[in-house]
Backbone and ligand atoms as CSV (ligand in chain L), in Angstrom:
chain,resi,resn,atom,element,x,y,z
A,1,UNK,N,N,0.824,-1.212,0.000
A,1,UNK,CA,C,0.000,0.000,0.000
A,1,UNK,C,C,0.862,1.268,0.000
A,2,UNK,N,N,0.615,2.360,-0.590
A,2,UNK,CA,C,1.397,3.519,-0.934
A,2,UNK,C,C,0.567,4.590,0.378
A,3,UNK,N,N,1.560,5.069,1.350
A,3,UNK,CA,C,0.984,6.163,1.805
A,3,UNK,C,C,1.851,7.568,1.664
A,4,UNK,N,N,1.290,8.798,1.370
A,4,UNK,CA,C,1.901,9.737,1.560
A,4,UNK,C,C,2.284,10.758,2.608
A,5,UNK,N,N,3.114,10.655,3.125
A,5,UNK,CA,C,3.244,11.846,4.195
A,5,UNK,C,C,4.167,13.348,3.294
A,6,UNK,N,N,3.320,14.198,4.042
A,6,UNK,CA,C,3.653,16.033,3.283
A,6,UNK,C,C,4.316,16.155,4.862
A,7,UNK,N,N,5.403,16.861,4.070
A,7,UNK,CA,C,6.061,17.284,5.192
A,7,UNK,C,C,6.129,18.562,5.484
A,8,UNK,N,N,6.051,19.638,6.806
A,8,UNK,CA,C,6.091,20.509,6.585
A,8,UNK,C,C,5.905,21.366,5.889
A,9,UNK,N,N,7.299,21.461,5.338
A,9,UNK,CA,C,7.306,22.568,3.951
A,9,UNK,C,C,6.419,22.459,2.631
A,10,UNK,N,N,5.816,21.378,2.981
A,10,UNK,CA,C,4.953,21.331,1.717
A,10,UNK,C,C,5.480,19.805,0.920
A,11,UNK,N,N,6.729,19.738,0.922
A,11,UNK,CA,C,6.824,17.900,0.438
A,11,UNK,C,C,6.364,17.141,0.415
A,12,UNK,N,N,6.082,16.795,-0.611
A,12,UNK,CA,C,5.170,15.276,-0.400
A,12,UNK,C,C,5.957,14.044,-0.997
A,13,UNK,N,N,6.083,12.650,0.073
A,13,UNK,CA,C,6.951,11.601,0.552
A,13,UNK,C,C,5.820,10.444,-0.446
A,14,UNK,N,N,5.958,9.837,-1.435
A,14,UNK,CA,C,5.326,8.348,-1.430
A,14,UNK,C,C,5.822,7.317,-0.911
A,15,UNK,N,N,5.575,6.524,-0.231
A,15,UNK,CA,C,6.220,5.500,-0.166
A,15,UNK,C,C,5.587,4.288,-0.280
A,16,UNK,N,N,5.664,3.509,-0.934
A,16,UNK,CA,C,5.170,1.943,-0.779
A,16,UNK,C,C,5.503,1.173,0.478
A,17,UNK,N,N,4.655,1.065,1.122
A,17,UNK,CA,C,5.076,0.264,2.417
A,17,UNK,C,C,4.266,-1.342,2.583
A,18,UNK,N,N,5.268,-1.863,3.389
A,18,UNK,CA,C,4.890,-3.444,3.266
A,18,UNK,C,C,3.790,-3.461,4.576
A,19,UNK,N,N,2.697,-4.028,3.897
A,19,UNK,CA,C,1.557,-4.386,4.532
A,19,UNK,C,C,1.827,-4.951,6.234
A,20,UNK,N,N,1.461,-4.407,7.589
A,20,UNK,CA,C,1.887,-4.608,8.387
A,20,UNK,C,C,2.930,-3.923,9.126
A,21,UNK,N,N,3.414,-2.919,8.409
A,21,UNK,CA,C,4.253,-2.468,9.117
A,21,UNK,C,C,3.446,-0.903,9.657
A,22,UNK,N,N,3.696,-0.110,10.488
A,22,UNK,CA,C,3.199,0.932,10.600
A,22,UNK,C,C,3.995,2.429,9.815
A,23,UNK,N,N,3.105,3.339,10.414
A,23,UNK,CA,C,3.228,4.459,8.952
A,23,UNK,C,C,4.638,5.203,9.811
A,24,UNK,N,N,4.775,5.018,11.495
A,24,UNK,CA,C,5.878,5.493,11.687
A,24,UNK,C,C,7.337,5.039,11.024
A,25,UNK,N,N,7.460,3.432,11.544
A,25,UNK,CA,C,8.340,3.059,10.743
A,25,UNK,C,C,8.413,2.647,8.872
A,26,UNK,N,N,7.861,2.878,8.180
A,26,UNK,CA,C,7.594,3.684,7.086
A,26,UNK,C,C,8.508,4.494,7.406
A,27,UNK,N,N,7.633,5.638,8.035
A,27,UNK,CA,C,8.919,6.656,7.171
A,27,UNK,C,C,10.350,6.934,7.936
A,28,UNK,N,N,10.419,6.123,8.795
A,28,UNK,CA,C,11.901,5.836,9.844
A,28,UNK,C,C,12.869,5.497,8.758
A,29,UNK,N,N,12.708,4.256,8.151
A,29,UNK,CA,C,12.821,3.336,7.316
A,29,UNK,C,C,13.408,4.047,5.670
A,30,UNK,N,N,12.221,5.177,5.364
A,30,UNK,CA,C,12.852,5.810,3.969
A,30,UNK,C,C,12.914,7.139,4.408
A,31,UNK,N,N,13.358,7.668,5.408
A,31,UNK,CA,C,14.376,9.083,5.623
A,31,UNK,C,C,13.197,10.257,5.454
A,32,UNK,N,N,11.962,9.866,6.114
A,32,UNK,CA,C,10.824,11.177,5.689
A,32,UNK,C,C,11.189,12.174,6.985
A,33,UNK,N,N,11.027,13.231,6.846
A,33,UNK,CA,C,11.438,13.630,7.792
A,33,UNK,C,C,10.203,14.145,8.320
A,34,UNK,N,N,10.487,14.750,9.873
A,34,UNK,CA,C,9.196,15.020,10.396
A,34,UNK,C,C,9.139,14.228,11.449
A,35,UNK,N,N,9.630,12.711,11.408
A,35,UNK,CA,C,8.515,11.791,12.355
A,35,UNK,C,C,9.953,11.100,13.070
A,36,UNK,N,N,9.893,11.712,14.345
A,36,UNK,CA,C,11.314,11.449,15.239
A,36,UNK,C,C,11.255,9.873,15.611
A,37,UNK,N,N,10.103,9.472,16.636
A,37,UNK,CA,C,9.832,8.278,16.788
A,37,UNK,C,C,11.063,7.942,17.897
A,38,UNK,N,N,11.252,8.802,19.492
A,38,UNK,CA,C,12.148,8.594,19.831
A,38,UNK,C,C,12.214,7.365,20.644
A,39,UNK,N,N,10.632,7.210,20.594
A,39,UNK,CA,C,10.742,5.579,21.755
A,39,UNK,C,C,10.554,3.853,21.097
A,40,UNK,N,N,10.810,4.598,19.486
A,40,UNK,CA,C,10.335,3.528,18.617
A,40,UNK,C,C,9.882,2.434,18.650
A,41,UNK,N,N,8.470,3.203,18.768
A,41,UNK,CA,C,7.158,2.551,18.941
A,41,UNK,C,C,6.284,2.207,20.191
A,42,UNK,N,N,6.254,2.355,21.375
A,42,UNK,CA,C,6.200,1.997,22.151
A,42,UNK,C,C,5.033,2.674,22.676
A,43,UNK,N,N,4.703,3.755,21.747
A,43,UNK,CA,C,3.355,4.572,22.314
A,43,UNK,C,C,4.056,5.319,23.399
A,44,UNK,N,N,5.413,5.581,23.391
A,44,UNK,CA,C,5.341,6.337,25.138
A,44,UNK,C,C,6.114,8.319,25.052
A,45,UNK,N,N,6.100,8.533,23.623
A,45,UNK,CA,C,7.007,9.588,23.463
A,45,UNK,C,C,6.014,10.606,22.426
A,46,UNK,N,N,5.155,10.802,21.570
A,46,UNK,CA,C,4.357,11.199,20.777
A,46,UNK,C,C,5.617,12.226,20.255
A,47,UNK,N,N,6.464,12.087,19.665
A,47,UNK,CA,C,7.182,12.371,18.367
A,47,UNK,C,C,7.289,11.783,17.229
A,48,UNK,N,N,5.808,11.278,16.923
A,48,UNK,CA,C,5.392,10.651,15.883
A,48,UNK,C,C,4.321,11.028,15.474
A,49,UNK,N,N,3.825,12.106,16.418
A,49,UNK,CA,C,2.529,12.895,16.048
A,49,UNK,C,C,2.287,13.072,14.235
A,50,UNK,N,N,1.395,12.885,13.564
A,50,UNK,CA,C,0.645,13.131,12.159
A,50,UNK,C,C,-0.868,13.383,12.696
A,51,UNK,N,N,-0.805,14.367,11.333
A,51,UNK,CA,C,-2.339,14.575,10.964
A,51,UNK,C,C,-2.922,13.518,9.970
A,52,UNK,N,N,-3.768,13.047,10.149
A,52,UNK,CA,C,-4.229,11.734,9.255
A,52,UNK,C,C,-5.001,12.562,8.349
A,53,UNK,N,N,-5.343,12.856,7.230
A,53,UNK,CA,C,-6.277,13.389,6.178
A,53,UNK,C,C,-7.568,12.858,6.386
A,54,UNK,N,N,-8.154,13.914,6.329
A,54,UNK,CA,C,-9.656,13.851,6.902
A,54,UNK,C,C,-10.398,12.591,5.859
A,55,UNK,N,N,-9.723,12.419,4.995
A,55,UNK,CA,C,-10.816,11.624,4.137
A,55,UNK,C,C,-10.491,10.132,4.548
A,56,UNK,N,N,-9.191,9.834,6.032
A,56,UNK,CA,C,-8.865,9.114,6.151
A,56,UNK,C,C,-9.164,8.640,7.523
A,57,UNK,N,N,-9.461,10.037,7.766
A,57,UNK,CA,C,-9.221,9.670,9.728
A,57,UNK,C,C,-10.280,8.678,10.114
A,58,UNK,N,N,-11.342,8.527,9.294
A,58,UNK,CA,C,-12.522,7.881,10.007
A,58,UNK,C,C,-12.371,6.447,9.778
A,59,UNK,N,N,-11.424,6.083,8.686
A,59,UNK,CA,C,-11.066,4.616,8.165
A,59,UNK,C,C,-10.333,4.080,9.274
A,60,UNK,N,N,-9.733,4.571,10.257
A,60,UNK,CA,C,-8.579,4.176,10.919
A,60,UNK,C,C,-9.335,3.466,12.053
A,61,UNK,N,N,-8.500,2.468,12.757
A,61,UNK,CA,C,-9.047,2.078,14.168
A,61,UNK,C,C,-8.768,3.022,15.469
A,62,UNK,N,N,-9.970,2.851,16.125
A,62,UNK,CA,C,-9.558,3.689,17.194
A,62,UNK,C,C,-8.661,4.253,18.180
A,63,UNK,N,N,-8.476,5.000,18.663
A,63,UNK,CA,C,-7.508,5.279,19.582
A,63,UNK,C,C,-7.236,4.404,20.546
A,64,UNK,N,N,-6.488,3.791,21.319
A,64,UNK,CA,C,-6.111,3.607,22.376
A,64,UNK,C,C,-6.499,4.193,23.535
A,65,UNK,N,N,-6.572,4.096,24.893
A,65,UNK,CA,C,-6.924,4.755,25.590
A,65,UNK,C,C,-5.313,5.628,26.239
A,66,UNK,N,N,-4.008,5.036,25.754
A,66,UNK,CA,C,-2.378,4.680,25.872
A,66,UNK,C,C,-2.531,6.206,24.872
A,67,UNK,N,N,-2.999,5.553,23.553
A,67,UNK,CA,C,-2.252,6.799,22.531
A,67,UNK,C,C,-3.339,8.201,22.567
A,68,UNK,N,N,-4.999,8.353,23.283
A,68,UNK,CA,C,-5.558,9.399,23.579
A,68,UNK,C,C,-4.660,10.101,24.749
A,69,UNK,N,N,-3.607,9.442,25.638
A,69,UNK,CA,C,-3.453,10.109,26.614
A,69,UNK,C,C,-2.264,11.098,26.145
A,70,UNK,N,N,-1.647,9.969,25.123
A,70,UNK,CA,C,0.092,10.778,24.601
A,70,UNK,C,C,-0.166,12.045,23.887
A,71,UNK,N,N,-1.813,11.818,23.013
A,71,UNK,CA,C,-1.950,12.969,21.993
A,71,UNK,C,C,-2.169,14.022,23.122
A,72,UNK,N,N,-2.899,13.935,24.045
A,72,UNK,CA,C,-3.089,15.352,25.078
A,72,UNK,C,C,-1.448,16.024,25.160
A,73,UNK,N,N,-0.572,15.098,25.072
A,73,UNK,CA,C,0.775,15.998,25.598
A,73,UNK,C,C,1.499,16.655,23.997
A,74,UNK,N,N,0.798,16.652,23.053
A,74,UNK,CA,C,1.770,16.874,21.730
A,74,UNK,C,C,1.592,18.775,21.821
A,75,UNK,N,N,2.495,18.942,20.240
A,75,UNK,CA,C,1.877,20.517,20.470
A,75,UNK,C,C,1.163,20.790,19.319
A,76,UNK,N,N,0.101,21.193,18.980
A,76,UNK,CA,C,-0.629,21.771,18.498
A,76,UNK,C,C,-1.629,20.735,17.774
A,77,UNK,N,N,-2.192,19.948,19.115
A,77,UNK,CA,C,-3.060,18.657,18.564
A,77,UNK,C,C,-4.664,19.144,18.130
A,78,UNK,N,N,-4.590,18.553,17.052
A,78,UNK,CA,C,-5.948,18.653,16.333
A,78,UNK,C,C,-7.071,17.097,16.135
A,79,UNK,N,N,-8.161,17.224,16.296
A,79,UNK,CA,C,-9.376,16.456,16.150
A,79,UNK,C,C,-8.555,15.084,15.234
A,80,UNK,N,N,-7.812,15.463,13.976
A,80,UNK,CA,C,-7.302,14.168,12.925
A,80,UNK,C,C,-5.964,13.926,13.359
A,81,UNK,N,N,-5.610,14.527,14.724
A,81,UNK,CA,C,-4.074,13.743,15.268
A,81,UNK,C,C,-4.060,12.617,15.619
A,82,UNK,N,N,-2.891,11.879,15.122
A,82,UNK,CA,C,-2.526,10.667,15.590
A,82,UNK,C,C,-1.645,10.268,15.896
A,83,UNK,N,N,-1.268,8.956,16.284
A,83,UNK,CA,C,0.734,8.700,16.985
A,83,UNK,C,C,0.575,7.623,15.207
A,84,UNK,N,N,1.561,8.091,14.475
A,84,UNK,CA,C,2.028,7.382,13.359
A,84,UNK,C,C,2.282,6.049,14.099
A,85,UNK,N,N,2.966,5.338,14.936
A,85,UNK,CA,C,3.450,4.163,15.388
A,85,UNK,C,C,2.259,3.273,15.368
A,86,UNK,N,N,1.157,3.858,15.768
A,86,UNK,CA,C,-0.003,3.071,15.990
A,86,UNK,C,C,-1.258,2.986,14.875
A,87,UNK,N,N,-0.423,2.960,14.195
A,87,UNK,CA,C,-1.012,3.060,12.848
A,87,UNK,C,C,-0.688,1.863,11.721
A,88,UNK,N,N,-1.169,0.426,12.080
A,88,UNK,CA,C,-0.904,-0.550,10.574
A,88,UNK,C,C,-1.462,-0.165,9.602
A,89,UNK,N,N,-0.279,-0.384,8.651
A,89,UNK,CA,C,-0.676,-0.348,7.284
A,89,UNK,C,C,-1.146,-1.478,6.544
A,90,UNK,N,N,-2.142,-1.499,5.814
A,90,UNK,CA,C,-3.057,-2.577,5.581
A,90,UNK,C,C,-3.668,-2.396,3.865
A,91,UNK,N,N,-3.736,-3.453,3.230
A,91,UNK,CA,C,-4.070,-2.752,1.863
A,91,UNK,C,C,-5.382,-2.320,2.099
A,92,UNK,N,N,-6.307,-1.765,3.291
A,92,UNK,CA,C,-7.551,-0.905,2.934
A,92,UNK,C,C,-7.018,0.507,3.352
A,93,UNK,N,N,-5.651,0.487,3.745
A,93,UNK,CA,C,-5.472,2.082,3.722
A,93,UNK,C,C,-3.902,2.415,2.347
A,94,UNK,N,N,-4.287,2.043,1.516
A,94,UNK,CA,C,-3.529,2.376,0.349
A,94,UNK,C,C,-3.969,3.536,0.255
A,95,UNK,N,N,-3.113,4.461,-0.223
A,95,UNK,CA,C,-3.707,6.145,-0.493
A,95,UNK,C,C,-3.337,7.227,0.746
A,96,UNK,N,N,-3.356,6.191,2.031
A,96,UNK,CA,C,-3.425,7.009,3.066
A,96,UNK,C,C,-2.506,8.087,2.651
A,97,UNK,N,N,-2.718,9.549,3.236
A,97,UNK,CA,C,-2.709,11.030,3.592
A,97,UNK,C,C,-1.908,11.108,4.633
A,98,UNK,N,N,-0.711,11.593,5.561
A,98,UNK,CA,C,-0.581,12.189,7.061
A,98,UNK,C,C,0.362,13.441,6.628
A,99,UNK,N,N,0.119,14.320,7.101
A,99,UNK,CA,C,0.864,15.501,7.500
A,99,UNK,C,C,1.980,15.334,8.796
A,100,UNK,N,N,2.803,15.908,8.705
A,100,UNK,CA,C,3.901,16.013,9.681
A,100,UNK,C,C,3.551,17.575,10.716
A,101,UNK,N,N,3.464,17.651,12.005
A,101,UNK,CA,C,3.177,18.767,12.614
A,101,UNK,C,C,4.417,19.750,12.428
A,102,UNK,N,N,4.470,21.057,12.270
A,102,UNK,CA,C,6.155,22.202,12.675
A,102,UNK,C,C,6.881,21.814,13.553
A,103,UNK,N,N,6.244,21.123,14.837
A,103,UNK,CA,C,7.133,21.210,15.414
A,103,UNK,C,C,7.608,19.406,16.257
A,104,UNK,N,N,8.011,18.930,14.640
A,104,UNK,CA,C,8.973,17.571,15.401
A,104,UNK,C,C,9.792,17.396,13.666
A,105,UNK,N,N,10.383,18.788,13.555
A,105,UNK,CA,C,11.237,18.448,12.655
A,105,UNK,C,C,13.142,18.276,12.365
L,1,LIG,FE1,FE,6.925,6.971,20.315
L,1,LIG,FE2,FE,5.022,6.662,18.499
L,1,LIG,S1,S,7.120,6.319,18.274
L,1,LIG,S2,S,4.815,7.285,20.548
């Protein structure tokens, strides 16, 4: 499945990623920048914060009650934030959308 993350400045990242893996390591993996991922993966650091694209956010599985608590601590969290780590990639989210926030670059 191909997801794109825009980075910041406006870049936009394709990457083909292997089914199962998540969208953090994705882009760990091919050098996207944006997505620090300092506890890699573990749900315990939210420097993996993305905006999921609205046409996407509702496809996704729910939050955690682990990753609702991490998003309260990010900065400038919005309604379509998410922790990239907790995010499988699956061929029903081919296409997926995430934005990178200003400030985990
Ligand atoms: Fe640390 Fe996602 S990589 S919370």
């Amino acid at each position: 499945p191909k997801v794109t993350y825009i980075e910041f400045n406006g870049e936009h990242r394709v990457v083909d990623v292997t089914t199962g893996r998540s969208v953090m390591q994705a882009a760990v993996e091919n050098n996207v920048r944006g997505i620090i991922a300092e506890c890699g993966g573990a749900c315990s650091c939210a420097t993996c914060h993305v905006y999921v694209d609205d046409a996407w956010s509702a496809r996704l599985d729910a939050k955690s009650e682990d990753e609702t608590a991490m998003l309260e601590a990010v900065c400038e969290p919005r309604p379509n934030s998410r922790l990239s780590c907790q995010i499988k990639v699956t061929e029903a989210l081919d296409g997926l959308v995430v934005s990178m926030p200003e400030k985990q670059v």
